[in-house]
VMD Tcl script that builds the backbone (N, CA, C; Angstrom):
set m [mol new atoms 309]
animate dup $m
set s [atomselect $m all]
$s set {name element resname resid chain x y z} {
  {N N UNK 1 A 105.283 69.854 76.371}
  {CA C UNK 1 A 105.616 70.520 77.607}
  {C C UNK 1 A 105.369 72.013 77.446}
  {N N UNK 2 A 104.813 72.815 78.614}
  {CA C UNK 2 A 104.289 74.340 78.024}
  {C C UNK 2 A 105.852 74.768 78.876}
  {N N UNK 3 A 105.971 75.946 78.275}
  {CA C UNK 3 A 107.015 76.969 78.234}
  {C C UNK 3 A 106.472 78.149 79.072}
  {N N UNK 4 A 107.111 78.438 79.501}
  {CA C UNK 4 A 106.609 79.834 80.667}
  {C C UNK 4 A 107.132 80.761 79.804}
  {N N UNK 5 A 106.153 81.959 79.839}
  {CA C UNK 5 A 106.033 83.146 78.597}
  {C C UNK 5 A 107.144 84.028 79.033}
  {N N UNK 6 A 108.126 84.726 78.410}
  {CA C UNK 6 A 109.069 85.450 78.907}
  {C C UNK 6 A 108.393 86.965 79.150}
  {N N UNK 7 A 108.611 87.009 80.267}
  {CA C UNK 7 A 108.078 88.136 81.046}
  {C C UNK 7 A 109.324 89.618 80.425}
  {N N UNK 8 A 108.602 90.964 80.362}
  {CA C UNK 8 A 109.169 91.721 79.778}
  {C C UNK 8 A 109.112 93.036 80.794}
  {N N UNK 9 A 110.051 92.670 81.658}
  {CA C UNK 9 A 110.466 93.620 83.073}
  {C C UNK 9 A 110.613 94.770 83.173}
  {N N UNK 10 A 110.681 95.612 82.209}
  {CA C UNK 10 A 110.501 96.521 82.189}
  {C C UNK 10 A 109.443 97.533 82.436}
  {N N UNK 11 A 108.623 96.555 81.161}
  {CA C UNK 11 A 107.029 97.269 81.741}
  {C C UNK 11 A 106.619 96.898 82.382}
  {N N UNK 12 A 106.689 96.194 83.367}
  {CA C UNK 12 A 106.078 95.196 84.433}
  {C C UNK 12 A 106.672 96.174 85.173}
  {N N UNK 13 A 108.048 96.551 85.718}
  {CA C UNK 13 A 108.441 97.603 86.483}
  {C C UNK 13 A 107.484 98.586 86.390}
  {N N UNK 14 A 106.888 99.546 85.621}
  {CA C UNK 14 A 107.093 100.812 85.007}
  {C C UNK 14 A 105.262 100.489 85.578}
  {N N UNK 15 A 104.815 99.544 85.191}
  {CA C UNK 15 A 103.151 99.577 85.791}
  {C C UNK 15 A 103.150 99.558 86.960}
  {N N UNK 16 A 104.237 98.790 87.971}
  {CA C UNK 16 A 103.927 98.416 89.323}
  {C C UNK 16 A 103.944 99.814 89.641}
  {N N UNK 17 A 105.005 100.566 89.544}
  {CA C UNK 17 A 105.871 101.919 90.032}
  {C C UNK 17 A 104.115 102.832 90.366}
  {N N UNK 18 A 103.706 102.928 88.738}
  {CA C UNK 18 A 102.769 103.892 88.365}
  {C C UNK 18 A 101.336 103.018 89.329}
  {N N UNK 19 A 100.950 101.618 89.483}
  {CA C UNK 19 A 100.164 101.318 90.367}
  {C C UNK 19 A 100.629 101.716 92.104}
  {N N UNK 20 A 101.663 101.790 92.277}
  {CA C UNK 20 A 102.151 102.107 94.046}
  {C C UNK 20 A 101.787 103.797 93.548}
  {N N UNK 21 A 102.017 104.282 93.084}
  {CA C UNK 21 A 102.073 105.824 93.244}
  {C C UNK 21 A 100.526 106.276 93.088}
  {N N UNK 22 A 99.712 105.716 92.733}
  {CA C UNK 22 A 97.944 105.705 91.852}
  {C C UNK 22 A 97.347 105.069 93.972}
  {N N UNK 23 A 98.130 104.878 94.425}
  {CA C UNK 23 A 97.522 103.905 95.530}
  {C C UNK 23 A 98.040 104.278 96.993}
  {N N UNK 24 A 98.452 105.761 96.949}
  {CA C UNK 24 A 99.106 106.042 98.127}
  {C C UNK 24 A 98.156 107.137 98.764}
  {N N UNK 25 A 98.060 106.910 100.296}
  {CA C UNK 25 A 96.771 106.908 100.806}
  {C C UNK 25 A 95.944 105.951 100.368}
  {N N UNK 26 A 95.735 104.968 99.761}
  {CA C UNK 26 A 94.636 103.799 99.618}
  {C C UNK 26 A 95.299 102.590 100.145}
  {N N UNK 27 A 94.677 101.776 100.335}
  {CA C UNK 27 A 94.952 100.396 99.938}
  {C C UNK 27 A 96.203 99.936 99.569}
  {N N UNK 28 A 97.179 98.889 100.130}
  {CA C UNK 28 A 98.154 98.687 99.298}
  {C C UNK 28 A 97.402 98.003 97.856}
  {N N UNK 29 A 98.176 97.749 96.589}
  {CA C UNK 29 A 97.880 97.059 95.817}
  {C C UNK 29 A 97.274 95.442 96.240}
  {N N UNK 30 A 96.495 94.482 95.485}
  {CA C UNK 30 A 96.565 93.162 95.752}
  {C C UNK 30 A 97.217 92.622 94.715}
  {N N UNK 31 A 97.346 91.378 94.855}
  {CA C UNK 31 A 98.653 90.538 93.809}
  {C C UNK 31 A 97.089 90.229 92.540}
  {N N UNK 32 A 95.775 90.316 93.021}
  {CA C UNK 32 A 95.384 90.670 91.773}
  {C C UNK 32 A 95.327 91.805 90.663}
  {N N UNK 33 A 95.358 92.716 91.991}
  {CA C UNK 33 A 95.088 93.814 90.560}
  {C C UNK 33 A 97.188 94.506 90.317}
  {N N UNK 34 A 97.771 93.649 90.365}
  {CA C UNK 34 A 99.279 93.586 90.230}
  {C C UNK 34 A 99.379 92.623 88.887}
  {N N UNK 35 A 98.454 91.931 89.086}
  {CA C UNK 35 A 98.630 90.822 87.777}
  {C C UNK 35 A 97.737 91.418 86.573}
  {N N UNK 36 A 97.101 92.319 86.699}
  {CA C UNK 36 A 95.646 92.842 85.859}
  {C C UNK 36 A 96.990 94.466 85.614}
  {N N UNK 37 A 97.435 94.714 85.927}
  {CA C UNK 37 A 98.084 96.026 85.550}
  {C C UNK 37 A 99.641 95.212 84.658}
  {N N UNK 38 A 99.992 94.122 85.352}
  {CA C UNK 38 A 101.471 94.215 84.264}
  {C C UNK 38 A 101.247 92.684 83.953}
  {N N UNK 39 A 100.619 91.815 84.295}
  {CA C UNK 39 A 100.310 90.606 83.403}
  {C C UNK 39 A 101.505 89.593 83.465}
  {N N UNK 40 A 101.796 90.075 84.619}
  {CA C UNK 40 A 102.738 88.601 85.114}
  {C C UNK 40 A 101.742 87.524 85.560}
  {N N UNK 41 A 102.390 86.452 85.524}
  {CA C UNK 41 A 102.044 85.661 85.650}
  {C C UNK 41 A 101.560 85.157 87.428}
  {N N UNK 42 A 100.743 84.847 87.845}
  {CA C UNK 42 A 100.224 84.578 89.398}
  {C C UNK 42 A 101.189 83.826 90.283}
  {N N UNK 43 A 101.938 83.176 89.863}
  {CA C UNK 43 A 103.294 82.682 90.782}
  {C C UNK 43 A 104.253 83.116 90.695}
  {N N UNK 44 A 104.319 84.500 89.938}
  {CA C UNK 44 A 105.556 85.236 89.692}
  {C C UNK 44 A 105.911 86.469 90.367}
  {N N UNK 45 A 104.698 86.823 90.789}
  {CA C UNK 45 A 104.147 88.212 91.321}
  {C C UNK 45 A 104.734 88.851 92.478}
  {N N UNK 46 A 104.781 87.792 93.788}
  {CA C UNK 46 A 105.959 88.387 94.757}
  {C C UNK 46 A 107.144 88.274 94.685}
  {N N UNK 47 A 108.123 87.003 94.068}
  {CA C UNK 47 A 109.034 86.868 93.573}
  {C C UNK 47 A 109.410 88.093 92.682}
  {N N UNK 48 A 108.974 88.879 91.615}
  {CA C UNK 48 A 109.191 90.318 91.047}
  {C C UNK 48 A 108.808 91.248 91.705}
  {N N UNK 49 A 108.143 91.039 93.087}
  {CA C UNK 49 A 108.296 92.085 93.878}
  {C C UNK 49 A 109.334 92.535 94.951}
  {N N UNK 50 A 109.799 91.261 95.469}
  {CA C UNK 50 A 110.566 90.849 96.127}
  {C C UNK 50 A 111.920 91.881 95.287}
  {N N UNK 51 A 112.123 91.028 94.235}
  {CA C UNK 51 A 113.135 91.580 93.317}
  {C C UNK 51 A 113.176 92.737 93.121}
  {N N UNK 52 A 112.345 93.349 92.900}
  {CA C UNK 52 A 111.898 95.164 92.826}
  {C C UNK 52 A 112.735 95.621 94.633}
  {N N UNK 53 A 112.307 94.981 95.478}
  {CA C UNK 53 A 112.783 95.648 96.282}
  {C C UNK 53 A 114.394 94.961 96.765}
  {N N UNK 54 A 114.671 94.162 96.474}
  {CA C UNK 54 A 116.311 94.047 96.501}
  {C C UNK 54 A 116.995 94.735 95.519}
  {N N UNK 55 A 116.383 95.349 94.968}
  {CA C UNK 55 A 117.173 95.798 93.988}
  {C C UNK 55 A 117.181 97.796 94.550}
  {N N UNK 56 A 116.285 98.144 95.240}
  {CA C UNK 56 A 115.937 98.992 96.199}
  {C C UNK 56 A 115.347 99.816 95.017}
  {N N UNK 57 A 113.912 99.406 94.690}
  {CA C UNK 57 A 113.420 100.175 93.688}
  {C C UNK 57 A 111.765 100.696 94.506}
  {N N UNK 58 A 111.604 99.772 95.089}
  {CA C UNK 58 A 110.599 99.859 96.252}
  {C C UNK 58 A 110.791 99.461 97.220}
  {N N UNK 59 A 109.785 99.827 98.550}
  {CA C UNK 59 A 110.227 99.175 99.677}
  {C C UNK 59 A 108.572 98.424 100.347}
  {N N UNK 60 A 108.808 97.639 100.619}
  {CA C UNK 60 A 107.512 97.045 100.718}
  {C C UNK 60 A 107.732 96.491 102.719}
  {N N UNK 61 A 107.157 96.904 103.583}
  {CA C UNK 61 A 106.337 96.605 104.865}
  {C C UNK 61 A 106.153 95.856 105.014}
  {N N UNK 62 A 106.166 94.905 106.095}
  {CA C UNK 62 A 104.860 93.575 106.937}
  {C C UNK 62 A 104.497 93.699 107.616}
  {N N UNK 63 A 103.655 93.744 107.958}
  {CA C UNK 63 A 103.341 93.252 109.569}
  {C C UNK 63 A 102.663 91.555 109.509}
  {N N UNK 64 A 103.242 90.878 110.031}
  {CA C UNK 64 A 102.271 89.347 110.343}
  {C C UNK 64 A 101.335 89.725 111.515}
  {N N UNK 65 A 100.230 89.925 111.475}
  {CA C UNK 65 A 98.832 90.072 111.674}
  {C C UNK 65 A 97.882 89.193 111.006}
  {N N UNK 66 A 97.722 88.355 111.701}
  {CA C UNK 66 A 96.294 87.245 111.487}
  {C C UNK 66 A 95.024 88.211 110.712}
  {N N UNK 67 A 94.462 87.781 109.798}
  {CA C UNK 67 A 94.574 86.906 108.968}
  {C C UNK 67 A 95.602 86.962 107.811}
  {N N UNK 68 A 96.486 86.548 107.476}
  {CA C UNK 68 A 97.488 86.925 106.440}
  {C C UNK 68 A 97.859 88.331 106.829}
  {N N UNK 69 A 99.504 88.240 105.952}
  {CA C UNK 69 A 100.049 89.019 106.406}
  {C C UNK 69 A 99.484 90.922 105.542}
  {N N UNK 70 A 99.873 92.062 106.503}
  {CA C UNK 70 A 99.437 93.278 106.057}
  {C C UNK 70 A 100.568 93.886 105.679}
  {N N UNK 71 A 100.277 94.022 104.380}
  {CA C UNK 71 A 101.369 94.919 103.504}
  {C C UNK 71 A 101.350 96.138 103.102}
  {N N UNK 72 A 102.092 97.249 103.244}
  {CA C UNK 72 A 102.275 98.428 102.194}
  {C C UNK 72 A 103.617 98.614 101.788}
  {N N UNK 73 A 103.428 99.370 100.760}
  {CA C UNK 73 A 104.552 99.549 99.576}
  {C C UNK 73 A 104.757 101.564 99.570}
  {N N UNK 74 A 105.898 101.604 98.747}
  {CA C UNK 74 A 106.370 102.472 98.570}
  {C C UNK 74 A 107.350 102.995 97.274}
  {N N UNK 75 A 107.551 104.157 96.736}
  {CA C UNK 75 A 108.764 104.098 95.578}
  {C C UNK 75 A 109.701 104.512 96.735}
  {N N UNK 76 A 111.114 104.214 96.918}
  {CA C UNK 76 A 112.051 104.368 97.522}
  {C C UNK 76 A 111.947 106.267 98.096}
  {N N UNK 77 A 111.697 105.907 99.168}
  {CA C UNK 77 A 112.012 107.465 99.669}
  {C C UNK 77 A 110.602 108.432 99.509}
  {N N UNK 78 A 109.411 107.546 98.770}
  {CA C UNK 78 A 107.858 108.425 98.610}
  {C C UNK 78 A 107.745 108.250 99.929}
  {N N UNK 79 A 105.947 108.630 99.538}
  {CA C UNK 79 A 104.535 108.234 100.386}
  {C C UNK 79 A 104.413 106.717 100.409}
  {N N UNK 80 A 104.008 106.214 101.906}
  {CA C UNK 80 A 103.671 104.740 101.773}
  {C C UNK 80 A 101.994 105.235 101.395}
  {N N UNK 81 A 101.785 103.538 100.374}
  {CA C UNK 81 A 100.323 103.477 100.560}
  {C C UNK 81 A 99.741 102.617 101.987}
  {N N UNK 82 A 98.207 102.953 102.143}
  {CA C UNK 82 A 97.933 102.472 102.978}
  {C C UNK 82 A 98.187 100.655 103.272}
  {N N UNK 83 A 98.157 100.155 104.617}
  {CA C UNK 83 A 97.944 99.123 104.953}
  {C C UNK 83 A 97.465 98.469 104.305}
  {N N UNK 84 A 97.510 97.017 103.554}
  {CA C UNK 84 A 96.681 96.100 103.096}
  {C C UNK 84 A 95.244 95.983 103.927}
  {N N UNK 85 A 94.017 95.770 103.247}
  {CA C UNK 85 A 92.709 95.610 103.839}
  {C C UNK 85 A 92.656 94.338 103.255}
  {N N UNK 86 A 91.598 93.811 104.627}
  {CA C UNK 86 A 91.299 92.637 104.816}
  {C C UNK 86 A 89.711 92.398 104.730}
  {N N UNK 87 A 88.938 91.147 103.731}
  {CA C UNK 87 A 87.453 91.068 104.362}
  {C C UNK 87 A 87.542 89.956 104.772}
  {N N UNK 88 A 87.151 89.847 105.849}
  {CA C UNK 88 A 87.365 88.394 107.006}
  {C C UNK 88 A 85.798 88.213 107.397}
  {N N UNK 89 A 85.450 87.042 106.846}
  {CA C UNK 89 A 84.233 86.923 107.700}
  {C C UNK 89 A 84.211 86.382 108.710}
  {N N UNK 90 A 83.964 86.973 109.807}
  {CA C UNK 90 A 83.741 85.747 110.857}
  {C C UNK 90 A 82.581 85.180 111.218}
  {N N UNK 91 A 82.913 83.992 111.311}
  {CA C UNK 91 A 82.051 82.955 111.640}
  {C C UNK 91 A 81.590 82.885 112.951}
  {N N UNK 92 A 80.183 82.806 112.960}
  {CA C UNK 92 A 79.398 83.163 113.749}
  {C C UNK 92 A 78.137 82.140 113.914}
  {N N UNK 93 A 78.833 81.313 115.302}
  {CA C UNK 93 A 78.573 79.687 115.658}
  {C C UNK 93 A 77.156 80.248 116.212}
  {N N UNK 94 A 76.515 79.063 115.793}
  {CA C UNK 94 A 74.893 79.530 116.941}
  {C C UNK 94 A 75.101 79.449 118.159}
  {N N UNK 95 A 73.975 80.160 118.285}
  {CA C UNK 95 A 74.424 80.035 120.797}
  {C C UNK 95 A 73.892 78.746 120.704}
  {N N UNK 96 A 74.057 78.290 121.934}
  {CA C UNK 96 A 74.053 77.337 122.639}
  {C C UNK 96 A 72.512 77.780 123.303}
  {N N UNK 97 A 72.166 76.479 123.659}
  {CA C UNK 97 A 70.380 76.896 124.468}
  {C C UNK 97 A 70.878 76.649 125.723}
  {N N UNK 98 A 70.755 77.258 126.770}
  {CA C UNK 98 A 71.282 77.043 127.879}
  {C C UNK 98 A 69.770 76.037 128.831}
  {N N UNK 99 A 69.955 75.106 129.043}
  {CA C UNK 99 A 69.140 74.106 129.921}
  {C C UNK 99 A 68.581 74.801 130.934}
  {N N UNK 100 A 67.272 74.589 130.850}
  {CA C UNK 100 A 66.634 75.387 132.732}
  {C C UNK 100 A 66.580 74.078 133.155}
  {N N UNK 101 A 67.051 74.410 134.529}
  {CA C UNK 101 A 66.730 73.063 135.465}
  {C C UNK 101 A 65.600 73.575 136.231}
  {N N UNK 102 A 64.548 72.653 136.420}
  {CA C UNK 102 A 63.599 73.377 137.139}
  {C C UNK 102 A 63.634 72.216 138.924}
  {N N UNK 103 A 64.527 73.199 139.844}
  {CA C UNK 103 A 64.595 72.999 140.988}
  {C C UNK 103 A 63.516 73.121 141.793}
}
mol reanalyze $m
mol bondsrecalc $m
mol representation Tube
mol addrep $m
């Protein structure tokens, strides 16, 4: 049976903090490059963010806006970073041939 690696919260704090502050005016962070800076684990990532902010260490935004939701973050009382960005492709159905009737 595998064992889930004990995560060491501190520095996981201490990277997020220093990634929200590296990212204000930009982009909020993504939960990839959140996992590439403190190496939590990919199902752990909002759950310790979540936690970061009940604990009122950050404050993190929503808006539910299609497609997925748009997030920015903050250290309690900073600069927010920007809005989460989105690349959405849209799909782009062929026209239709419209029939001549010849009356």
């Amino acid at each position: 049976m595998r064992k889930r690696r004990p995560i060491d919260t501190e520095r996981a704090t201490v990277a997020v903090l220093l990634l929200i502050t590296q990212q204000i005016g930009r982009p909020c962070p993504t939960r990839n490059q959140i996992i590439a800076q403190t190496g939590l684990p990919k199902r752990e990532v909002w759950r310790f963010m979540d936690g970061l902010h009940r604990k009122g260490v950050i404050e993190i935004e929503e808006r539910a806006i299609r497609p997925g939701n748009w997030r920015r973050m903050r250290l309690t009382g900073g600069k927010w970073t920007d809005w989460t960005t989105r690349r959405v492709k849209r799909r782009r159905y062929p026209l239709r041939r419209r029939e001549t009737t010849d009356d």
